[in-house]
C-alpha positions in Angstrom: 6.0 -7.4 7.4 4.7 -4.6 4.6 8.3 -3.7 4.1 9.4 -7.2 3.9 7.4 -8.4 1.7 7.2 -5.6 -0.6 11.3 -5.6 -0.7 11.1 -9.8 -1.3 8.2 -10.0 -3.4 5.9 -11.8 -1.5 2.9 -9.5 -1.9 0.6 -12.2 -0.4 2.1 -11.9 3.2 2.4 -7.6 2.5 -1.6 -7.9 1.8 -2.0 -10.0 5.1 -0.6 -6.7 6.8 -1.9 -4.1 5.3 -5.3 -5.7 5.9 -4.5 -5.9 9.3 -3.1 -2.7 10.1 -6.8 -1.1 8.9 -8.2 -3.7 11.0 -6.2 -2.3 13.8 -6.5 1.3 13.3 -8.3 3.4 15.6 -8.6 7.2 15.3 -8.8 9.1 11.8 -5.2 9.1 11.3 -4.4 5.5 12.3 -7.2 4.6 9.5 -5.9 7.1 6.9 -2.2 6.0 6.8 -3.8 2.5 7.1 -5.2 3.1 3.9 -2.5 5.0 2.0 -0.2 2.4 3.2 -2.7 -0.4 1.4 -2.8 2.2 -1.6 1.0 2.8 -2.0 1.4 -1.3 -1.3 -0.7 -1.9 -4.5 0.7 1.1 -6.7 4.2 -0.9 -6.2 2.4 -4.1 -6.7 1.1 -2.4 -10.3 4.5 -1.7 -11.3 6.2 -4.2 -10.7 3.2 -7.4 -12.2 2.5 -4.4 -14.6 -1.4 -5.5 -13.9 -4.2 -2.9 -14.7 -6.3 -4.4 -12.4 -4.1 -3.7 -9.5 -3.3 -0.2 -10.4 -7.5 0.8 -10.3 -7.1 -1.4 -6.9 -4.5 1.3 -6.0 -6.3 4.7 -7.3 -9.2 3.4 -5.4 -7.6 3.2 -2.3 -5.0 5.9 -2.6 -6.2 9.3 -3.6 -3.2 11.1 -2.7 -1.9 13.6 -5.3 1.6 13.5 -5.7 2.7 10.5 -5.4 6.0 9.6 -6.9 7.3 5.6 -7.8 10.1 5.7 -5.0 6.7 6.6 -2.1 9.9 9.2 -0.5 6.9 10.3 2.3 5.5 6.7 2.7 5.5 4.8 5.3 6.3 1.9 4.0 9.7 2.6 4.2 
């Protein structure tokens, strides 16, 4: 549904997922690619609304160094 919706637009229904996948993550790395996925989901959001208030959304939830536009080592893909 994140890849979806981030490929359609429809950031509403990408959000419901995200959401859910950190509700559903068990186990430090379950939660931390939970959470990068939520970050990287609202860095793309950012760009493409060009919205301030989502990109501080993003660098709160995403502190990985690094991270280029295209997300080449996300999971999102």
């Amino acid at each position: 549904m994140i890849k979806y919706g981030i490929e359609l637009g429809d950031w509403k229904t990408a959000h419901i997922a995200a959401d859910e996948m950190i509700a559903q993550a068990q186990g430090d790395k379950s939660i931390a690619i939970a959470h990068y996925t939520l970050g990287a989901l609202l860095y793309m959001e950012g760009v493409q609304k060009h919205k301030e208030d989502i990109f501080a959304a993003a660098r709160g939830t995403n502190q990985s160094p690094g991270c280029s536009a295209e997300f080449s080592g996300c999971y999102l893909q």
